[in-house]
C-alpha positions, 0 to 999 in steps of 0.5 A, spaced: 500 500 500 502 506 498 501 512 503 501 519 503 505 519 510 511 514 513 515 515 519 520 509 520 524 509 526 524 518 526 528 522 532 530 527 534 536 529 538 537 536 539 544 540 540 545 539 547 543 531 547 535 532 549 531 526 546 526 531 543 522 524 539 524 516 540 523 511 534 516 514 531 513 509 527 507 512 524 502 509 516 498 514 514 493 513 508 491 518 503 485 522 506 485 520 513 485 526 518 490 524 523 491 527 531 497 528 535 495 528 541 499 529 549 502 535 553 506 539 553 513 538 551 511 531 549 514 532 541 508 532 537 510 539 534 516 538 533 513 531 529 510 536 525 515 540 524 519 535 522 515 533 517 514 540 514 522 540 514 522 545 519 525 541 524 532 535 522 531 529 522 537 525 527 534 518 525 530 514 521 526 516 514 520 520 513 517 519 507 511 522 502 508 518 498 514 513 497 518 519 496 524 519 502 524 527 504 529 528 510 533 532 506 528 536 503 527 544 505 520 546 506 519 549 500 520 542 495 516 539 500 509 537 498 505 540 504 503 546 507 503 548 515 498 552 519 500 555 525 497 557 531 498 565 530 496 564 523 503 568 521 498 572 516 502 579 512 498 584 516 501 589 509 496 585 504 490 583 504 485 578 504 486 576 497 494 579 497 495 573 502 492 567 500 495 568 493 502 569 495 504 561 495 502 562 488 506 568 486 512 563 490 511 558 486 511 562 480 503 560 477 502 565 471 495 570 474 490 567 470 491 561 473 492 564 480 486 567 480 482 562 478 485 558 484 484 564 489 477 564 488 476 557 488 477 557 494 475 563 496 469 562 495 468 555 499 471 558 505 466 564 504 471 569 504 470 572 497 465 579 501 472 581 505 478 579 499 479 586 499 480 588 507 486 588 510 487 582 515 487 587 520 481 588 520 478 581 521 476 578 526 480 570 529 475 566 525 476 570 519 483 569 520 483 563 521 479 562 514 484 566 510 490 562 514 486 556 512 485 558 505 493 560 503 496 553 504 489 549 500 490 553 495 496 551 493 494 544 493 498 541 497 498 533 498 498 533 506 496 540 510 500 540 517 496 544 523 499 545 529 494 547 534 491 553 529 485 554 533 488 555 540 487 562 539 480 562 538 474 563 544 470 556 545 464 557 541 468 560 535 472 554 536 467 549 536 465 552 529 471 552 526 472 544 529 465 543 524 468 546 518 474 543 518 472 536 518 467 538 512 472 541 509 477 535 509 472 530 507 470 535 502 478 536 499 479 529 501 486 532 503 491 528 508 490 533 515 495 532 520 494 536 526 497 537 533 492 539 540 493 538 547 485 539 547 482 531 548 476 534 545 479 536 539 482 530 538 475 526 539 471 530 535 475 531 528 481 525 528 480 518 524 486 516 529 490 519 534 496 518 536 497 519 543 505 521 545 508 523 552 516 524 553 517 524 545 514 516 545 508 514 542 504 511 548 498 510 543 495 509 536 487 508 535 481 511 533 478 516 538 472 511 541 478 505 542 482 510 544 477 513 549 474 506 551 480 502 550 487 505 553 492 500 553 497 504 558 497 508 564 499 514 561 493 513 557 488 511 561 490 518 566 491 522 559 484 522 556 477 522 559 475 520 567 478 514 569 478 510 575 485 505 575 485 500 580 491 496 581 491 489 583 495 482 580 491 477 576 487 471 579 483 468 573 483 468 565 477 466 561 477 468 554 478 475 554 476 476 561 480 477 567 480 476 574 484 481 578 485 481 585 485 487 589 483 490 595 476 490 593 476 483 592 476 480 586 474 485 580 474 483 572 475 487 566 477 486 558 483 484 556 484 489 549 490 486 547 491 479 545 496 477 550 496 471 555 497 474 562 499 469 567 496 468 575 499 472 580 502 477 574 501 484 576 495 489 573 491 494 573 483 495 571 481 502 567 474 504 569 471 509 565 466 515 569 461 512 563 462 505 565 461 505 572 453 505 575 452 508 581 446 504 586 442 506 591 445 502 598 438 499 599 439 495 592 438 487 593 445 484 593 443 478 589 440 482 583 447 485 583 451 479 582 446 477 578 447 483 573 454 485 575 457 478 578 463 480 583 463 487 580 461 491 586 464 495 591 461 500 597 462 507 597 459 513 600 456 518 595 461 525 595 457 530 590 452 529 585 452 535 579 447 535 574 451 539 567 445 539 562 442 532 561 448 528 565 449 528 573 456 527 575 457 523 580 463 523 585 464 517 591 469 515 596 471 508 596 472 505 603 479 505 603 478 512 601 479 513 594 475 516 589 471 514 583 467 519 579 463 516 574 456 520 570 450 518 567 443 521 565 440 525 569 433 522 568 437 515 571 438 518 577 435 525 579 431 523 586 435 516 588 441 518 590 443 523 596 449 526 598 452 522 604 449 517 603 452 509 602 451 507 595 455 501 590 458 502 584 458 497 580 460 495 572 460 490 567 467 486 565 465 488 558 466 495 560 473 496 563 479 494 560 485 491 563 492 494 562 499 491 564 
């Protein structure tokens, strides 16, 4: 299969010996919208830096649709960056900017300006073309910075964090645009965030990187349901890890022991755990139901079997349509977990005992 993105075993080391990036495999195909996701300092920008050719590469290969570019400057690479100040010329305008690629690539007028309308037109901003930048607001901007790299047609559009700058809702609406716009284009996006939601809401897959490693790579619904380590599990969403070493393997059902007793989960990677091997559960908030304390202990085993575990209930918040729900277990650590409010408006009461219980299908085993 020919890929439009490769890295094979890419670092970076900077001057002074700091591993910035540590052996990055990474396919990515023609049309996929891909995520770098983690905190600061991770690496991920400087990825995105590398693969634009901004950055060196110390080891490894990067490759664009077969094509090795670790030697390549920017300008002959077939990409275009977006940055999070959007780096616009404040002496042009609208129109000025998004041709100035062109002008650099040397395309004769006619055929720029028909590039420059095209896109234009789709990015709305054909009424304002003639006003300086100046005088836009962020999500103009935002727009204009987006229309100069497309219209150069490149075959991978790098952005790093390009919405940061934006208030909530302004944010929320550009995430909308740019996954039509991607689908629509069909243009391979590589785009780096430190916002979870972001990545959730507009990626095919992420890859999840912590200390210039990658910890994770998967769509965002495994990612979010399925992490496969700790730092993944902690990183992303509202989990719950409990440690403990292993009693029993059944399929793909574990069986810890812990301080809580016997617990189980699913084993997302096909790997053979023996007894007495040291592991954790991941109980995500939405997973875990909350049950009034004078639940019939049979009907739960009957539903949850041994995955029960007393608490007493913390706080209860209603945000919208859910209720979000914090306990404290008996050896003191917390739990929170959410649901719809509808389920549990008028059941539970702060300070009261409760459990909380899950189905082993629903968390999942890390080693």
């Amino acid at each position: 299969m020919a890929y439009d993105l490769q890295l094979k075993n890419v670092g970076k080391v900077y001057d002074n010996g700091t591993p910035a990036v540590i052996d990055f495999n990474l396919d990515v195909e023609k049309g996929e919208f891909i995520a770098f996701l983690g905190p600061s300092g991770c690496g991920k920008s400087t990825t995105l830096r590398m693969i634009s050719g901004f950055e060196t590469v110390t080891t490894g290969d990067l490759l664009i649709r077969g094509q090795r570019v670790n030697d390549q400057p920017p300008e002959k690479r077939p990409t275009s960056m977006i940055f999070q100040n959007y780096a616009l010329f404040p002496h042009m305008n609208v129109r000025q900017n998004v041709r100035f690629g062109l002008e650099v690539k040397g395309l004769p007028k006619v055929e720029a300006d028909r590039k420059v309308d095209g896109i234009l037109d789709k990015l709305g901003l054909l009424d304002i073309s003639e006003m300086a930048t100046s005088r836009l607001s962020g999500g103009q901007r935002q727009r204009i910075a987006l229309a100069r790299s497309l219209v150069v047609e490149p075959d991978i559009l790098l952005l790093d964090e390009p919405l940061g700058a934006l208030d909530a809702n302004l944010r929320k609406s550009i995430q909308n645009e740019l996954k039509l716009l991607q689908r629509d284009l069909g243009i391979t996006f590589v785009f780096v965030t430190h916002a979870q939601s972001e990545a959730l809401a507009l990626s095919d897959r992420i890859i999840v990187m912590n200390a210039g490693r990658v910890e994770q790579i998967s769509p965002p619904r495994e990612l979010y349901t399925r992490p496969t380590t700790e730092f993944v599990a902690r990183f992303i969403g509202s989990n719950t890890i409990i440690p403990g070493t292993v009693r029993t393997t059944e399929g793909q059902t574990i069986t810890l022991d812990t301080a809580f007793g016997a617990i189980s989960g699913t084993n997302r990677i096909e790997v053979a755990h023996s007894q007495g091997e040291k592991m954790s559960i991941v109980l995500p908030a939405e997973a875990v139901e909350l049950l009034p304390a004078e639940t019939d202990e049979d009907t739960l085993r009957q539903s949850f079997g041994a995955n029960i575990i007393p608490c007493r209930i913390e706080r209860l918040q209603v945000i919208g349509h859910i209720m979000q729900m914090l306990v404290r277990l008996e050896n003191g650590e917390t739990i929170n977990t959410e649901g719809h409010v509808d389920k549990y408006r008028g059941r539970l009461t702060v300070g009261a005992s409760a459990y909380v219980a899950w189905h082993s299908g629903g968390a999942t085993m890390i080693a």
